[in-house]
C-alpha positions as a LaTeX table, in Angstrom:
\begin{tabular}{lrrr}
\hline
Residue & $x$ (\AA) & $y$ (\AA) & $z$ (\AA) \\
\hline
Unk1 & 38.13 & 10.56 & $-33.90$ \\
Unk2 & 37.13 & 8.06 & $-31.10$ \\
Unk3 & 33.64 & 6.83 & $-31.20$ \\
Unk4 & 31.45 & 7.65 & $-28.51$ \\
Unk5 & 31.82 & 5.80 & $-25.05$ \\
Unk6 & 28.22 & 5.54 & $-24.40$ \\
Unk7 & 26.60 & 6.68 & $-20.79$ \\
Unk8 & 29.49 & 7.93 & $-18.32$ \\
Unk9 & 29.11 & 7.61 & $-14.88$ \\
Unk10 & 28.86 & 11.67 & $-14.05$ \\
Unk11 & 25.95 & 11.31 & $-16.17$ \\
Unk12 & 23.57 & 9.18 & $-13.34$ \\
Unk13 & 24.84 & 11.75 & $-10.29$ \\
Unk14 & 23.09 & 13.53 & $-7.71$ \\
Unk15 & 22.82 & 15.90 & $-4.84$ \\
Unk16 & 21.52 & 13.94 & $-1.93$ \\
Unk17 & 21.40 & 15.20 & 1.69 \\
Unk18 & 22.91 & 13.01 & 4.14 \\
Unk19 & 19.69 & 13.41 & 6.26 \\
Unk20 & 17.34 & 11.95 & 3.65 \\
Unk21 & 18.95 & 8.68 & 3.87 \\
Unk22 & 15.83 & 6.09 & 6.19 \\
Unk23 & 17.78 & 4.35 & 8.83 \\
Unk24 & 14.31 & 2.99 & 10.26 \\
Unk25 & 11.59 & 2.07 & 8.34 \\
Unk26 & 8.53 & 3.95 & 8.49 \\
Unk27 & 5.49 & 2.26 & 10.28 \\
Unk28 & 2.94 & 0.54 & 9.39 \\
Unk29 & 4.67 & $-0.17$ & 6.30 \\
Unk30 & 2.30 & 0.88 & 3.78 \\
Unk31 & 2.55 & 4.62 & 5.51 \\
Unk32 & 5.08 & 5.15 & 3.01 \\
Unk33 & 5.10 & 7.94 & 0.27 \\
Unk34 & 5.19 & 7.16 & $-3.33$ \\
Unk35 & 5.92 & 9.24 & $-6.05$ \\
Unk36 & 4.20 & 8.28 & $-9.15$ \\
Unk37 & 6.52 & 9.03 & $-12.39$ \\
Unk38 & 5.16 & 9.78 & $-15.63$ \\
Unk39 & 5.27 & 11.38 & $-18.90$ \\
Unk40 & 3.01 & 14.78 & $-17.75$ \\
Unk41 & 4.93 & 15.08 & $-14.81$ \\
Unk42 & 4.96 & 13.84 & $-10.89$ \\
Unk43 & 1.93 & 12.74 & $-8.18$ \\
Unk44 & 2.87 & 12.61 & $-4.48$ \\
Unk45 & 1.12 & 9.70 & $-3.18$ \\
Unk46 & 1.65 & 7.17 & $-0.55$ \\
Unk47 & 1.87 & 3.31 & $-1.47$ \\
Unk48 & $-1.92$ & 2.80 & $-0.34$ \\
Unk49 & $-2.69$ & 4.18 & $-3.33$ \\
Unk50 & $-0.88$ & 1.99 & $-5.67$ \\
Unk51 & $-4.11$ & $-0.12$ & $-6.09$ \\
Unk52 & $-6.44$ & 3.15 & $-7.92$ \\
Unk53 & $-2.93$ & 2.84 & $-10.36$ \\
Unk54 & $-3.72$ & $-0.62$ & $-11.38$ \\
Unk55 & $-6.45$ & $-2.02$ & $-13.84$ \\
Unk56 & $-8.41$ & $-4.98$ & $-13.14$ \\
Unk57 & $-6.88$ & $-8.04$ & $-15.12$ \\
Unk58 & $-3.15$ & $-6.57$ & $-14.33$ \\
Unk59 & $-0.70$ & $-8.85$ & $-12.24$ \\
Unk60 & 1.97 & $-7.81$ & $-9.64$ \\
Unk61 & 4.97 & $-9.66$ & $-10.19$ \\
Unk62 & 7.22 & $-10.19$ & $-6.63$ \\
Unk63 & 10.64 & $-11.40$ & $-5.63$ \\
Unk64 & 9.96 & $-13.97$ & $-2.96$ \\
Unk65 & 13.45 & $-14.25$ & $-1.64$ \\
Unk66 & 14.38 & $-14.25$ & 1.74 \\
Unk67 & 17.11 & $-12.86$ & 3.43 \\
Unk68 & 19.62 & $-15.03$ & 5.56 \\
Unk69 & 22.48 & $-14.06$ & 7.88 \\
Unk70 & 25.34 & $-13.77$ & 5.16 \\
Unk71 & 27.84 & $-12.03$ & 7.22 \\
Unk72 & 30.31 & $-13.93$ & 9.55 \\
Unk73 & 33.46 & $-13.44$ & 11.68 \\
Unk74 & 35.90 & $-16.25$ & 11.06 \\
Unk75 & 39.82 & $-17.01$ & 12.66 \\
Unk76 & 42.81 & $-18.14$ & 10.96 \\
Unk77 & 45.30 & $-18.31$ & 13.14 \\
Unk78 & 46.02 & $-15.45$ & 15.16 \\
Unk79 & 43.38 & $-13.15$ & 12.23 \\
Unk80 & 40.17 & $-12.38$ & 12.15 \\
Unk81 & 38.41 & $-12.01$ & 9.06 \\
Unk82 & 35.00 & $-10.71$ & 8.43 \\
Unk83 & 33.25 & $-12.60$ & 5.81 \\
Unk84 & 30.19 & $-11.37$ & 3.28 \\
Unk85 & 28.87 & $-14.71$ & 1.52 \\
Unk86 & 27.35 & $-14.10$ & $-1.75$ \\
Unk87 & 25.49 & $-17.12$ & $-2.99$ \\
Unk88 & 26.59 & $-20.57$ & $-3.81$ \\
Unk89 & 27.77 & $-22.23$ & $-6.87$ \\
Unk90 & 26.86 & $-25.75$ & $-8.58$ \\
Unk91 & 29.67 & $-27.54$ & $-7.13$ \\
Unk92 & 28.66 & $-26.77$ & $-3.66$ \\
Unk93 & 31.15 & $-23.81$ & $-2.55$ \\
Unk94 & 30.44 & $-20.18$ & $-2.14$ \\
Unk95 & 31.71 & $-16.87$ & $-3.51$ \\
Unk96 & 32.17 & $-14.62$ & $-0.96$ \\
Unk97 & 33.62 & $-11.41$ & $-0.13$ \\
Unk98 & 36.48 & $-10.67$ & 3.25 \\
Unk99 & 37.71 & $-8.34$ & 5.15 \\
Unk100 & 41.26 & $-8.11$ & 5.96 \\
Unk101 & 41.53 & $-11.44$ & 3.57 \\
Unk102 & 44.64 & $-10.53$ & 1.47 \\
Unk103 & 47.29 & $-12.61$ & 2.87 \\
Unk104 & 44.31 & $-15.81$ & 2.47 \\
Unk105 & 45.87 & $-18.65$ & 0.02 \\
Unk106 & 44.20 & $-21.48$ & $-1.40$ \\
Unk107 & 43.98 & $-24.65$ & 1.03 \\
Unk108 & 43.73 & $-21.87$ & 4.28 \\
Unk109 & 40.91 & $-23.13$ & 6.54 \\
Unk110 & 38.83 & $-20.85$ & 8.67 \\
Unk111 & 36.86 & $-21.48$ & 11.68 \\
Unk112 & 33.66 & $-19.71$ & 11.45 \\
Unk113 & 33.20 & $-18.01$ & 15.37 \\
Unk114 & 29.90 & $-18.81$ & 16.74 \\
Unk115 & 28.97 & $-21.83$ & 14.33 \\
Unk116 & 29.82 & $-25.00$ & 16.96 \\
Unk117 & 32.40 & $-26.95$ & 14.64 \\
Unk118 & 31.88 & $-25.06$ & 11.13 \\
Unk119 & 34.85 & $-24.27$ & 9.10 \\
Unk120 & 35.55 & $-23.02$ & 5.78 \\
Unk121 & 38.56 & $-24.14$ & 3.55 \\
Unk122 & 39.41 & $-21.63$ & 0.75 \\
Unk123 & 39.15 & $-23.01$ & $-2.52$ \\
Unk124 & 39.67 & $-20.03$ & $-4.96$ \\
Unk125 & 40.76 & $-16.44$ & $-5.01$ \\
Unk126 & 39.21 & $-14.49$ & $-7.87$ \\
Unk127 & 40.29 & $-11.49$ & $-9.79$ \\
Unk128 & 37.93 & $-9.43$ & $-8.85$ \\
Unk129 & 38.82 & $-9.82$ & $-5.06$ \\
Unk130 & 36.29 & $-12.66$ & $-4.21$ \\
Unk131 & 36.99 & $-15.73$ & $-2.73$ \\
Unk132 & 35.77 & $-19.15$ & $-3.34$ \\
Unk133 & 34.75 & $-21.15$ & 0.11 \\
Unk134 & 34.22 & $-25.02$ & 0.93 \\
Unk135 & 32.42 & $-25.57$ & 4.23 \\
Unk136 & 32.23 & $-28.88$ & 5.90 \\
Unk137 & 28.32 & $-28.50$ & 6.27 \\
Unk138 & 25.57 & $-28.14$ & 3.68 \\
Unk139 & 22.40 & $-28.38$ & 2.99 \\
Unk140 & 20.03 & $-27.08$ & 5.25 \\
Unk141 & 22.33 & $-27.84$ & 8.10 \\
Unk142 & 24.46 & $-25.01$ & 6.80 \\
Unk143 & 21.63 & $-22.35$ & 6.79 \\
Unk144 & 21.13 & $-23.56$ & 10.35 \\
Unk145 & 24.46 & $-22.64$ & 11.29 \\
Unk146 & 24.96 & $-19.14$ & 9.22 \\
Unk147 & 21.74 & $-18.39$ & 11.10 \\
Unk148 & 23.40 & $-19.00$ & 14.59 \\
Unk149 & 26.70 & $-17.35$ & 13.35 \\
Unk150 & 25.69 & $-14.78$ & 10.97 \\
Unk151 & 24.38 & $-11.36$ & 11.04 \\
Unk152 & 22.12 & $-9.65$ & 8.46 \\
Unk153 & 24.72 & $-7.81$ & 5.70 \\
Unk154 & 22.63 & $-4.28$ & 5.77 \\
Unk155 & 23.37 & $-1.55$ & 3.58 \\
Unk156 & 26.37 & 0.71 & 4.48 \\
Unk157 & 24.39 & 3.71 & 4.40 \\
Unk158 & 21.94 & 2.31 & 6.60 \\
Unk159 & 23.80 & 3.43 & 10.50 \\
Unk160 & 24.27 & 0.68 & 12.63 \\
Unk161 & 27.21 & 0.94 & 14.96 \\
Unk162 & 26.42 & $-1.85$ & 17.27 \\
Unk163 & 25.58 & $-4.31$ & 14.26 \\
Unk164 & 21.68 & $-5.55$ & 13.00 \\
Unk165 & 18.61 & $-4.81$ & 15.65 \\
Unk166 & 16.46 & $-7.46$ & 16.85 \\
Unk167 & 13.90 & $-5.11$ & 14.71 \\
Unk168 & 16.23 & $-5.09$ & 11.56 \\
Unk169 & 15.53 & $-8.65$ & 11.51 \\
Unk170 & 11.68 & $-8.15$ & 11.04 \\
Unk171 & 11.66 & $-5.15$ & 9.37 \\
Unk172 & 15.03 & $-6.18$ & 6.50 \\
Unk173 & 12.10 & $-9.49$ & 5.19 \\
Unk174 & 9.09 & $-8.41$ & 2.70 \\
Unk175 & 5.70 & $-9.75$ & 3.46 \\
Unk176 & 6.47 & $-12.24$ & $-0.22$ \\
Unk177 & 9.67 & $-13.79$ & 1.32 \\
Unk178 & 9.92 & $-17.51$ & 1.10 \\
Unk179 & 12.82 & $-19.19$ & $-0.58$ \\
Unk180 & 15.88 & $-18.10$ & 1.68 \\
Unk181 & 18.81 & $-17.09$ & $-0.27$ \\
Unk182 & 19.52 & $-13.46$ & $-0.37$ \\
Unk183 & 21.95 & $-11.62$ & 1.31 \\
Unk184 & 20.53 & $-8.19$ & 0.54 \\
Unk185 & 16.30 & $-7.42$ & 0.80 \\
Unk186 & 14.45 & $-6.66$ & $-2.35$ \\
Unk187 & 13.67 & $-3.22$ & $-0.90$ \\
Unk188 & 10.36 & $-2.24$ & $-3.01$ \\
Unk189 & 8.82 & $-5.21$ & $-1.65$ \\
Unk190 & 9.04 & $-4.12$ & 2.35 \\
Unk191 & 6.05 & $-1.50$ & 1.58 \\
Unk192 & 3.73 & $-3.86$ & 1.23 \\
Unk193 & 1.37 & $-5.24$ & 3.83 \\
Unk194 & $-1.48$ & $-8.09$ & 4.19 \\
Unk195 & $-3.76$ & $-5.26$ & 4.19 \\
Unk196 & $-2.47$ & $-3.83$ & 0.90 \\
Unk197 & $-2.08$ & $-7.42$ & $-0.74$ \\
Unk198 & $-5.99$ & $-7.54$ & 0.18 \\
Unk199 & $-6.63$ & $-3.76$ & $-1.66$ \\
Unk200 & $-4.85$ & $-5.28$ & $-4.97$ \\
Unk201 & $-6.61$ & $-8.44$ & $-4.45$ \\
Unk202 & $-10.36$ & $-6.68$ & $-4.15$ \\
Unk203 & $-9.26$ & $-4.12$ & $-7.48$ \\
Unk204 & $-8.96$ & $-7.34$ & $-9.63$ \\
Unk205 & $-4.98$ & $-7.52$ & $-9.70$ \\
Unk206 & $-3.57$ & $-10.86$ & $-9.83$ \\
Unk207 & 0.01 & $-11.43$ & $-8.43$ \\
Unk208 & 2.88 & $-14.05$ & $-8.78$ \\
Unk209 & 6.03 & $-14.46$ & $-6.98$ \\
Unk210 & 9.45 & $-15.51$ & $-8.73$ \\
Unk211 & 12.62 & $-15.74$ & $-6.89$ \\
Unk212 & 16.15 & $-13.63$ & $-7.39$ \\
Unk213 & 18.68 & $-14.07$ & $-4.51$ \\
Unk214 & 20.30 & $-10.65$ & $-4.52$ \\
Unk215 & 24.03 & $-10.72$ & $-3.98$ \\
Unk216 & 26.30 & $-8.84$ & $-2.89$ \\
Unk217 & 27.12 & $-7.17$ & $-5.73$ \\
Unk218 & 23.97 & $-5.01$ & $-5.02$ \\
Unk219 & 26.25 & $-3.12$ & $-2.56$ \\
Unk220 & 29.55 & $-2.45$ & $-4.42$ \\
Unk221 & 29.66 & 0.88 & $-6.28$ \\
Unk222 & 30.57 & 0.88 & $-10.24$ \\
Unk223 & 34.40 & 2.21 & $-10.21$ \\
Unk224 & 34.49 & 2.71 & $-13.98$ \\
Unk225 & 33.75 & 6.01 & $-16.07$ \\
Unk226 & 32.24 & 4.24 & $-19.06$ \\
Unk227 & 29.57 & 2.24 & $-17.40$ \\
Unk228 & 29.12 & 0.02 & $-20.56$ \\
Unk229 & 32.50 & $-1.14$ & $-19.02$ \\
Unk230 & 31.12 & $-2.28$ & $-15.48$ \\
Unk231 & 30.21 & $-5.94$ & $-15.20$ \\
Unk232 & 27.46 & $-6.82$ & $-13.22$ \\
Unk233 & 27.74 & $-9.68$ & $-10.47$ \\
Unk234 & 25.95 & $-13.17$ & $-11.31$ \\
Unk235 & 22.43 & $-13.73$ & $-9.05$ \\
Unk236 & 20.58 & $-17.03$ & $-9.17$ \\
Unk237 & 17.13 & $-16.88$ & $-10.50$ \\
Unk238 & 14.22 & $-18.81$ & $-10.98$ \\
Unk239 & 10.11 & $-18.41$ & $-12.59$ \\
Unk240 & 8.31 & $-21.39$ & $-12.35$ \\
Unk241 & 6.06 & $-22.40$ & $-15.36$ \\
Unk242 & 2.52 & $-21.34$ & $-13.35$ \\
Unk243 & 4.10 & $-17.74$ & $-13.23$ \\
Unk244 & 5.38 & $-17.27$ & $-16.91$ \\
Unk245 & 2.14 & $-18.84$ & $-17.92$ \\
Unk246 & 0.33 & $-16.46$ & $-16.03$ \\
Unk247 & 2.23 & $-13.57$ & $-16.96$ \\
Unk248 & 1.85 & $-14.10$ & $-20.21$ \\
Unk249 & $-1.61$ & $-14.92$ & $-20.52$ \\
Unk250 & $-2.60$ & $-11.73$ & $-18.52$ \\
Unk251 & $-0.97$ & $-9.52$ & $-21.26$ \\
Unk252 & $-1.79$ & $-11.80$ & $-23.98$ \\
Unk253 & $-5.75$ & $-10.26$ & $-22.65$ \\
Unk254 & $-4.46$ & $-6.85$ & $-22.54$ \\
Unk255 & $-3.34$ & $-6.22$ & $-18.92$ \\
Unk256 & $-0.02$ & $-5.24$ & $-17.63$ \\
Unk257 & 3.05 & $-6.80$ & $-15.85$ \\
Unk258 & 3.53 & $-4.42$ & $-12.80$ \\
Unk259 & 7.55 & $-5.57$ & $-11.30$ \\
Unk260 & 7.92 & $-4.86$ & $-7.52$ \\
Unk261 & 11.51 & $-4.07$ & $-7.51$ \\
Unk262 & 14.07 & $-3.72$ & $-9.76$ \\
Unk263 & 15.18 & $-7.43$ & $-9.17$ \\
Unk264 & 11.73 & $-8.81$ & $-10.14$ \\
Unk265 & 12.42 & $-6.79$ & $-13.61$ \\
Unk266 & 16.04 & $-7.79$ & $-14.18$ \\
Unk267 & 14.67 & $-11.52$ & $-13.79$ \\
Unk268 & 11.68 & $-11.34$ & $-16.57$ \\
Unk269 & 13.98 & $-9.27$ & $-19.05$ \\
Unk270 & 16.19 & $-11.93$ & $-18.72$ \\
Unk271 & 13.97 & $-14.92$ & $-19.32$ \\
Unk272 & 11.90 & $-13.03$ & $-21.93$ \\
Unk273 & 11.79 & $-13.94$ & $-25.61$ \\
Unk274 & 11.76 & $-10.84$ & $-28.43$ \\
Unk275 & 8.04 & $-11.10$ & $-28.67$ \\
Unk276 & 7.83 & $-10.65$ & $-24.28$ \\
Unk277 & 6.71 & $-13.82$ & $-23.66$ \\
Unk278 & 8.45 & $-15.08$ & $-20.50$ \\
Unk279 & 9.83 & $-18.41$ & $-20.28$ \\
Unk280 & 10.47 & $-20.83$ & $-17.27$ \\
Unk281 & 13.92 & $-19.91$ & $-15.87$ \\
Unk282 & 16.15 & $-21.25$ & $-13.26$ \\
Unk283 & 19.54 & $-20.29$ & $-13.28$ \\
Unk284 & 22.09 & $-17.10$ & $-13.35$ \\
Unk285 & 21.79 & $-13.59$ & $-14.21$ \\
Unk286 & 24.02 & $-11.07$ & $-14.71$ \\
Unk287 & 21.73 & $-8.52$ & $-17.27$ \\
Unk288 & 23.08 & $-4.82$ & $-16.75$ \\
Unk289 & 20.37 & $-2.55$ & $-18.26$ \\
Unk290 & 21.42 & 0.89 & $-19.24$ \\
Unk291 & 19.40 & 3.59 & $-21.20$ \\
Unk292 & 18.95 & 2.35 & $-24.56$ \\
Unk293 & 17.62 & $-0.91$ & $-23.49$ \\
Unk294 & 14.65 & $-2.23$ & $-25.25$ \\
Unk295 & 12.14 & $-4.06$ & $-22.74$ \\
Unk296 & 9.94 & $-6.85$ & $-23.23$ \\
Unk297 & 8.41 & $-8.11$ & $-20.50$ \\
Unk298 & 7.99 & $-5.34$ & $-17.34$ \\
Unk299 & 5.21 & $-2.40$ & $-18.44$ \\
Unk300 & 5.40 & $-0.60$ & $-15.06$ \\
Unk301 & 7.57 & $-0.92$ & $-11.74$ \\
Unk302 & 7.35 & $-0.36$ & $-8.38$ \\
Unk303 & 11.07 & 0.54 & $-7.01$ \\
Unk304 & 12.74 & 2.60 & $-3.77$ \\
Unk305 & 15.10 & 5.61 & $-4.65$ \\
Unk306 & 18.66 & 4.84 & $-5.76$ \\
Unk307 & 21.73 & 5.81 & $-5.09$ \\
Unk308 & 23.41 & 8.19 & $-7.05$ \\
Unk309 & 25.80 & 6.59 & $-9.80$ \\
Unk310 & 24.09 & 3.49 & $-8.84$ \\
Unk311 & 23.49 & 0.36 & $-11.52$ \\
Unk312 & 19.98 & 0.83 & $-10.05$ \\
Unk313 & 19.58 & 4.00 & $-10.91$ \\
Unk314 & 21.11 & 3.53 & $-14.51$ \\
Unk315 & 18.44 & 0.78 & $-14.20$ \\
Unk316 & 15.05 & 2.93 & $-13.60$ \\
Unk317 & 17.17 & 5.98 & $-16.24$ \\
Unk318 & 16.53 & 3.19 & $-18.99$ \\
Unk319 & 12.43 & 2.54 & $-17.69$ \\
Unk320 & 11.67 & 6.48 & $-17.58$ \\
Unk321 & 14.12 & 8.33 & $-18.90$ \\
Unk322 & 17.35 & 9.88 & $-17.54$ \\
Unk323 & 16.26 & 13.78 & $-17.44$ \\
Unk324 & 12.77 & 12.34 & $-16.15$ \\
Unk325 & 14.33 & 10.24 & $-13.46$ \\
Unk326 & 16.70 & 12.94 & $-12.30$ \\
Unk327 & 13.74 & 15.87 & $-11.86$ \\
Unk328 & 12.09 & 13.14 & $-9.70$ \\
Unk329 & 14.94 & 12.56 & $-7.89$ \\
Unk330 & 15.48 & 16.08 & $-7.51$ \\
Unk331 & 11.93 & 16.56 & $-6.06$ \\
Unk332 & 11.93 & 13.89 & $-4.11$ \\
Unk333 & 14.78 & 15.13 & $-2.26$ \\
Unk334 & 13.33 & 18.51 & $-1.99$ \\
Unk335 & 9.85 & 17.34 & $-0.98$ \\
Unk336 & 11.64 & 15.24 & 1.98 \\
Unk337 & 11.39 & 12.07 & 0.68 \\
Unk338 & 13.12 & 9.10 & 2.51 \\
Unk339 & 15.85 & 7.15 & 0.22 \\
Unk340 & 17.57 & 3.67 & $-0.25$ \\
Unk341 & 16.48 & 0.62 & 1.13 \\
Unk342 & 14.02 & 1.92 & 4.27 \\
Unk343 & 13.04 & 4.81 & 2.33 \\
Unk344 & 9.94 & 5.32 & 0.04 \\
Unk345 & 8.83 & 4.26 & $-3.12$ \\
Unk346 & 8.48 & 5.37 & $-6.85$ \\
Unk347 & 5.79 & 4.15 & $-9.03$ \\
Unk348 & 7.25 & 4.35 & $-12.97$ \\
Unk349 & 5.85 & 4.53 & $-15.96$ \\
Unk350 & 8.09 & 3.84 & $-19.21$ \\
Unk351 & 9.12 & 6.32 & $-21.14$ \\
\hline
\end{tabular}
């Protein structure tokens, strides 16, 4: 007899109407609904009233990336080839992701449309499809130019035939975002507001930022039936000692570390010790959390609705509970709640 696989992918599936996919945020903000999940069942709320949810002494933990311009158009030759970047590695060249790139070969150099002089010479070709770039800038005058030649890699679901708005680029940054490095927003953050920051702030929540560049990896779908067997891609992170330390102390006094977004979480799991204490962290993270998964760090989270047989919803199926998450879902899309990355939020409680 064969042992059992584990999770399959039919297993984090949904119904979900076309039309309850946000292209557009809503506005202001914090005008957005929240569903608050928990073990005797489901609140609609909007995320105004996240602060009556909190405790005094509690501390909001948020990704302070920001997003940058990762995708490009680039010539070889006689081709164009669209280009995704995905972050960039300690010897100074980036993995990326391109379009029409299969006859690229190592050494091939691309000029980068839009960018003055900037080219790119291909250094690798990986197995999983990615590439491996070399550009002749860096530094900060590199960021300069992706932000004169690149556009803002949305979601695929979100409709944009003519490319990014002048709007997208306001409304695709949260109100934390600092250290630029992401090529994809960390969604739960764009509900909040100064206004709201001020509501926490006047309840007696704390907050801290720590930083995960999402990559592109956020947007490829898992192809595999066993979804043990999906690897995640590699994101740089980083928690400065003042956070962990205050993280830690705040539940070391009994309160509760509240993760805006799903990326917040994935960082602290993966700096936390056994015991939950977090530790300073700067570096890579690939942690792929599946029901089953024992955490140490995160007691509540703040996070959008997924996509079906997402890693994010496998993700938020390990927090609350599969069966749990999927009657929310299944309200949510019933009660006309907005998904995905402009949509609304959930507030979670652990199973």
């Amino acid at each position: 007899m064969s042992g059992d696989p584990g999770p399959l992918l039919a297993d984090f599936d949904y119904d979900l109407p076309q039309d309850r996919i946000a292209h557009e945020p809503v506005r202001p903000r914090d005008a957005a609904r929240m569903l608050h999940v928990r073990d005797n069942g489901l609140t609609d709320l909007t995320i105004r009233d996240l602060p009556s949810l909190l405790r005094p002494g509690d501390i909001l933990v948020a990704n302070d990336t920001r997003v940058f311009p990762a995708q490009l158009r680039a010539i070889r030759g006689d081709a164009r080839i669209g280009i995704t970047l995905d972050r960039p590695l300690a010897d100074g060249s980036w993995t990326a992701l391109a379009r029409n790139g299969r006859r690229l070969r190592v050494g091939d150099t691309l000029a980068i449309e839009g960018a003055g002089a900037l080219v790119a010479r291909v250094a690798e070709k990986h197995p999983d499809g990615s590439i491996g770039l070399i550009f002749s800038l860096d530094g900060e005058a590199l960021m300069e130019a992706f932000g004169l030649a690149g556009a803002l890699a949305l979601p695929p679901y979100i409709h944009r035939p003519d490319g990014p708005t002048e709007a997208d680029a306001a409304d695709y940054q949260t109100v934390f975002a600092r250290r630029r490095g992401a090529v994809a927003a960390p969604t739960a953050g764009l509900h909040f507001t100064p206004a709201l920051l001020a509501d926490l702030d006047a309840a007696g929540v704390s907050r801290v930022t720590v930083t995960l560049h999402v990559g592109i990896g956020t947007f490829l779908p898992v192809r595999v039936d066993r979804v043990a067997d999906h690897r995640m891609h590699a994101e740089r992170g980083e928690i400065g000692a003042g956070a962990a330390a205050a993280i830690n102390r705040v539940r070391r006094n009994g309160g509760r570390a509240i993760a805006v977004g799903t990326t917040s979480l994935r960082l602290l799991e993966s700096a936390a010790l056994p015991d939950g204490t977090v530790q300073p962290f700067v570096g890579e993270t690939s942690l792929f959390i599946l029901p089953g998964y024992r955490f140490k760090a995160v007691d509540r989270l703040v996070t959008n609705f997924h996509l079906p047989r997402s890693t994010l919803l496998m993700l938020v199926s390990a927090f609350s509970g599969r069966e749990r998450m999927l009657a929310a879902y299944a309200h949510a899309v019933a009660a006309g709640y907005r998904f995905h990355s402009y949509g609304d939020a959930c507030y979670l409680e652990p199973a």
